[in-house]
Residue, then its C-alpha position, 0 to 999 in steps of 0.5 A: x084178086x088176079x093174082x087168085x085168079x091166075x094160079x100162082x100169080x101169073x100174068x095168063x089169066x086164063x091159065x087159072x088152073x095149072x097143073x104137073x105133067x104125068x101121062x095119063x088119059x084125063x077127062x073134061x069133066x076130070x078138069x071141070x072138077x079140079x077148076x071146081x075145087x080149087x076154085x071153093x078152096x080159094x073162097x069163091x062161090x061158083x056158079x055154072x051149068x053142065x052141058x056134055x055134048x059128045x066129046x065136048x063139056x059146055x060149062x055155061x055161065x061160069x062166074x065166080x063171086x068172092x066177098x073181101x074184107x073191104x068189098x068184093x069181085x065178080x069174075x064172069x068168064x061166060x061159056x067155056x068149052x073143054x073138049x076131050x081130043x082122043x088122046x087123053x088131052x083137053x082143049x079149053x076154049x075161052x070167051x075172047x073177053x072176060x070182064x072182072x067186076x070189083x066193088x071196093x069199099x075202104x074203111x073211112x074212105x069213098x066206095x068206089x066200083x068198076x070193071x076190069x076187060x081180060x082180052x084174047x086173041x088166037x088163044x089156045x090151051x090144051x091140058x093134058x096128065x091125069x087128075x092128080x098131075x094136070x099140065x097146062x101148054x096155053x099161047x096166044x098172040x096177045x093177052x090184055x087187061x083194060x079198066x073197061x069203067x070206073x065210079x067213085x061213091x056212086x059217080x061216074x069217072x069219065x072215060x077220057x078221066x083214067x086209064x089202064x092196060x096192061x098187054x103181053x104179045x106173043x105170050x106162050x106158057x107151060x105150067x104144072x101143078x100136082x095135087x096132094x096136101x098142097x096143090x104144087x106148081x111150078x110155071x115157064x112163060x115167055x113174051x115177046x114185049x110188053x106195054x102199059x098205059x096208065x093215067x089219070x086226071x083230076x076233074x075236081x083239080x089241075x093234078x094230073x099224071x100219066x105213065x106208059x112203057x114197053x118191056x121186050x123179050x120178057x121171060x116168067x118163071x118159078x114155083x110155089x105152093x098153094x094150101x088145099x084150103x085157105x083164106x085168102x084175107x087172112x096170109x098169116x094163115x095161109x103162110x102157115x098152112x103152106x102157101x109159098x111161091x119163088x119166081x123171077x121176071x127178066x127182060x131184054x129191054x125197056x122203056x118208061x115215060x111219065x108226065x103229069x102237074x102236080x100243085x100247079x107245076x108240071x114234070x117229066x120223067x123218061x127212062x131206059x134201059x138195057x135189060x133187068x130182073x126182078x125176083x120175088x119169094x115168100x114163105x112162112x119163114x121169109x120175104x125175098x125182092x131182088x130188083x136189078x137193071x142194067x144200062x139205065x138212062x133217066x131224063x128228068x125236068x119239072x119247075x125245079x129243073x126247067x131243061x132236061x137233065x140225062x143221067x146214066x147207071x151202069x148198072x142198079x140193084x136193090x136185094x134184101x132177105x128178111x125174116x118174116x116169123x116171130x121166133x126165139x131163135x136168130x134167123x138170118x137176113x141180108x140186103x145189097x143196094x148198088x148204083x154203078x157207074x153214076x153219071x150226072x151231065x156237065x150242066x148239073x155239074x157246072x152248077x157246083x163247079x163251073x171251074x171244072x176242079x172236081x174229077x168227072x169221074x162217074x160215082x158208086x155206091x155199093x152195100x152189100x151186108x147179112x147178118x142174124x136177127x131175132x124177130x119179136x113180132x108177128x109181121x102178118x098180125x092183124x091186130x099189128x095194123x089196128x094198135x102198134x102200140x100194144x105190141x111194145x116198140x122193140x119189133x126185133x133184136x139185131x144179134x150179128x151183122x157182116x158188112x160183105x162189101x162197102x164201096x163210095x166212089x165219086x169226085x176222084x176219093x174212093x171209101x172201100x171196106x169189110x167187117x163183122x160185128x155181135x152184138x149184146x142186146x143184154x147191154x143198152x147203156x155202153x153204147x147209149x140205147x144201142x145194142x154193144x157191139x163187138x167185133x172188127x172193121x177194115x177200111x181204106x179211103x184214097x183220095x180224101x186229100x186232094x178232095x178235100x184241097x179242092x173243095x178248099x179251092x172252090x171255098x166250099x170248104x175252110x182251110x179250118x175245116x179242112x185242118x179238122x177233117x184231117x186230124x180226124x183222119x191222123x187219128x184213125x188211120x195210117x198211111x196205106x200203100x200208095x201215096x194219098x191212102x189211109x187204112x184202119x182197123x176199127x176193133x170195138x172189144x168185148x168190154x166196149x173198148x174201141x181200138x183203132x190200128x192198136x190205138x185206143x180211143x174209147 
């Protein structure tokens, strides 16, 4: 329900209705009437009165009720002044708090009610363009969200029970929007640091966690499309009537703490980092999440692990591009996982080698693939969620897959290698219920015998085993470049024979 409430997802609740920047006079009553609009448009029933005074437009009680599916939200936003400075620009002036009321009733689960506190201070908005292209210019020096009181099934959840708060400090943002088929936005915002804090405890039992943080030099951006009507239950809708957004958060810095017991036993997890993004994009064709962090350090302790273990990343990213519409054609996908430069501390590695035989080195791990994919569902059905069943289990076809980069690195061996590959849908049986695939893949592993002498000298390996492990590796591979390299060319034929470097083995 925030998200509706903040015009393209941002985090300035009180920036509701944004606009695009065009130099005209506007009106107070010009803006009221596109609140209004978008408002009906996003389902909510508004309720207010009309007050103009002068300059100044008074709307008095403004609160607006949406019914969900699962229960419904009240937002109360009291009386709120927009006043016309001469100019062609309007002032808005906000209550210092809104409370937003929620009443939430899952299906076989308890009911549960609260009330959510949208707090402001030293905030000042002034819109300015015409009624067909509105600019929003807001700051304030801080804007916050707090879990005011919550009850489950008709019971009260002491305050001292669950918390909630996220604030933004020194927050200023700009965002336009222009009105046609679709109420286009596009938004830039910037704050100085974050901070959250969130925990609760079980009074019916001894669970209990709680996790707070900090975020610094925080920047917003992005852009989206918001359909002249939709339905808000229903996203296969909106996707096809044009609702669509692309936007990306980054930060300078970081900091998280969780705590909590959990079946009788505690735990502990700290985290930093120097900086990351996160990037988010959907429409009616795709889904894009693309996280990433740099110079991370995590700290873990629990019953399993009674002292502090530190490890430290270099660098982490998790990115995919998925498809999202069912469709006859092939569309394409791709996803890239990386943790860069993993370092474990020597108690940890004392543990398995306390003779120090492995390297130290810091391990990677790198994926990075995209291929074509038919998709044969409709991911937004709703039906989908009531009866998978009846939708046959083959959700997709996977037509086509290029392996960009492949890279395990740790314990001083290193697996690195490309490759692109069709495949047959057509043909099960080849491959044993497997699409058959064709096409070729280069590899090349350095360091896998020496590996493989040393886990031998910490008897975590037979000399049998290891005598089987490379035999494997005699039929696979060739010498490469440099000494202890091997190399291969894995070619999988149309007719579903596999050749390695020349050599058929299938």
């Amino acid at each position: 329900m925030t998200v509706q409430f903040a015009r393209g997802g941002s985090v300035a609740l009180f920036t509701i209705f944004a606009a695009q920047t065009a130099w005209a006079d506007l009106t107070a009553k010009d803006v009221w009437a596109e609140w209004q609009s978008y408002m009906t448009d996003a389902g909510y029933e508004v309720s207010a009165t009309e007050t103009m005074s002068g300059n100044t437009l008074t709307i008095g009680g403004l609160t607006m009720n949406m019914e969900m599916p699962e229960g419904k939200a009240s937002v109360s936003m009291g009386d709120i002044a927009l006043a016309e400075n001469g100019d062609g620009t309007v002032s808005v002036s906000f209550p210092a708090t809104v409370p937003v009321v929620f009443d939430v009733k899952p299906e076989g689960e308890e009911p549960f009610q609260g009330t959510l506190n949208l707090t402001q201070s030293d905030a000042a908005m002034v819109v300015s363009g015409s009624p067909q292209a509105m600019t929003y210019d807001y700051s304030a020096a801080a804007l916050a969200v707090a879990l005011a009181d919550l009850s489950v099934d008709g019971e009260s959840i002491p305050a001292d029970a669950v918390r909630a708060m996220f604030e933004l400090s020194n927050v200023v943002l700009k965002e336009t929007f222009t009105i046609g088929d679709t109420r286009s936005f596009d938004y830039a915002m910037t704050a100085d640091a974050a901070a959250y804090d969130f925990a609760f405890d079980d009074p019916e039992s001894e669970d209990a966690v709680s996790l707070k943080g900090a975020m610094q030099t925080i920047a917003y951006s992005g852009k989206g499309a918001i359909p002249a009507e939709m339905d808000t239950a229903d996203m296969r809708a909106m996707l096809a009537a044009g609702f669509g957004f692309d936007g990306t958060i980054t930060y300078a810095a970081g900091n998280s703490e969780m705590m909590g017991k959990g079946d009788g036993e505690d735990f502990a997890f700290a985290s930093t980092s120097q900086g990351g993004s996160l990037g988010i994009a959907m429409d009616a064709a795709h889904l894009v999440y693309d996280i990433a962090h740099k110079g991370v350090q995590m700290t873990v302790q629990g019953a399993e692990i009674p002292f502090p273990v530190t490890m430290n990343l270099d660098e982490t990213q998790f990115a995919i591009d998925m498809p999202l519409a069912k469709s006859d054609e092939e569309q394409p996908f791709a996803m890239k996982i990386k943790l860069g430069n993993f370092q474990v501390p020597e108690q940890l590695w004392g543990m398995v080698d306390p003779a120090g035989v492995l390297p130290r080195d810091a391990a990677t791990i790198a994926l990075d693939v995209a291929g074509k994919a038919t998709v044969l569902l409709d991911l937004f059905d709703p039906a989908l969620g009531q009866d998978p069943e009846a939708f046959g289990e083959k959700p997709g076809e996977l037509n086509a897959l290029t392996v960009n980069d492949l890279l395990v690195s740790a314990a001083g061996a290193k697996l690195s290698g490309t490759g692109d590959f069709t495949f047959d849908n057509s043909d099960l049986e080849s491959f044993d219920g497997m699409p058959a695939p064709s096409g070729k893949a280069n590899l090349q592993l350095d360091g896998a015998n020496a590996l493989l002498d040393k886990l031998i000298k910490m008897g975590l390996m037979s000399d049998q085993d290891a005598m089987g492990a490379r035999m494997m590796m005699g039929m696979l591979a060739v010498p490469g470049d440099s000494p202890d390299s091997l190399k291969s060319e894995i070619v999988i034929t149309d007719e579903g024979q596999i050749l390695a470097n020349g050599q058929r083995i299938k």
